[in-house]
C-alpha atoms as one frame of an Amber mdcrd trajectory, in Angstrom:
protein
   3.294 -22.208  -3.172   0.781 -19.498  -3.901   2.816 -18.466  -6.675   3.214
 -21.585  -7.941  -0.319 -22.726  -8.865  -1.096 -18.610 -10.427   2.187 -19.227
 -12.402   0.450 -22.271 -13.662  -2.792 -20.908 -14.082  -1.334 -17.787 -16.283
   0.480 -20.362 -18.373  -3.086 -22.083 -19.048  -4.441 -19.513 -19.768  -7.366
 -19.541 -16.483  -8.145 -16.539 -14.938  -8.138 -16.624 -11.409 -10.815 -14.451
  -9.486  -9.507 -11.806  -7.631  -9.561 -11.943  -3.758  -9.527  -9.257  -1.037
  -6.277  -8.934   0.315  -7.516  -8.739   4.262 -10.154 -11.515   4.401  -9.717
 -13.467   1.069 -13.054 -12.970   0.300 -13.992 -12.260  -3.885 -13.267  -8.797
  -4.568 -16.105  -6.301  -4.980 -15.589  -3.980  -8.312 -16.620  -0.790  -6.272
 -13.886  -1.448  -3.401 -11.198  -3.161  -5.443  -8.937  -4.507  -4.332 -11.335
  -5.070  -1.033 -14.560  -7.103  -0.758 -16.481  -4.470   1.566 -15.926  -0.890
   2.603 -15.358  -2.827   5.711 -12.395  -4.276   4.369 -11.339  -1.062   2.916
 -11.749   1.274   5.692  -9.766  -1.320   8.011  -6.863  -1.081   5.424  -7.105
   2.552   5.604  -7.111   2.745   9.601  -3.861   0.403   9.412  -2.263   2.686
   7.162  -2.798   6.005   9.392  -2.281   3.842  12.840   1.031   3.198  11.638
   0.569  -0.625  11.290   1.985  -0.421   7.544   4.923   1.329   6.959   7.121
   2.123   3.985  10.811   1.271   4.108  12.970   4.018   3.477  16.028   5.931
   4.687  15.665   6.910   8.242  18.413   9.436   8.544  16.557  12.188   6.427
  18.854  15.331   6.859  16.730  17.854   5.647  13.619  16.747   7.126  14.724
  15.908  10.259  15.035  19.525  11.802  11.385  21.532  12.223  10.380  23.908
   9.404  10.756  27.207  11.927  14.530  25.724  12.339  15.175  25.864   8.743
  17.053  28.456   6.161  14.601  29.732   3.439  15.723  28.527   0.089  18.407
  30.816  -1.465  16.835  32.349  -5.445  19.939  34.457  -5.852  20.587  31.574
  -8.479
């Protein structure tokens, strides 16, 4: 629905004021896209708790073993 009414605005031509993406609170130029450093730094401690992850390809061959476990790469190209 969200997306619905911004569609609508953008076809009107209204620009909508930016809102921080944790509390919904107007954005603050110095902390875009947060309101606070508040905001921002409890983004950032959800990133590095592991609350947010990034979807990808769990079955990484090459990463999966340690470094010390791995051949050095070959330059006998």
């Amino acid at each position: 629905m969200a997306r619905a009414k911004k569609a609508e605005a953008d076809k009107a031509g209204v620009k909508q004021k930016a809102v921080c993406s944790l509390c919904g609170k107007p954005v603050d130029p110095a902390y875009k896209p947060f309101c606070s450093k508040r905001c921002a730094d409890l983004d950032l401690n959800r990133w590095l708790n592991g609350a947010y992850v990034i979807a990808g390809d769990s079955s990484d061959e090459e990463g999966d073993e340690p470094l010390a476990e791995r051949e050095p790469p070959r330059d006998d190209f």
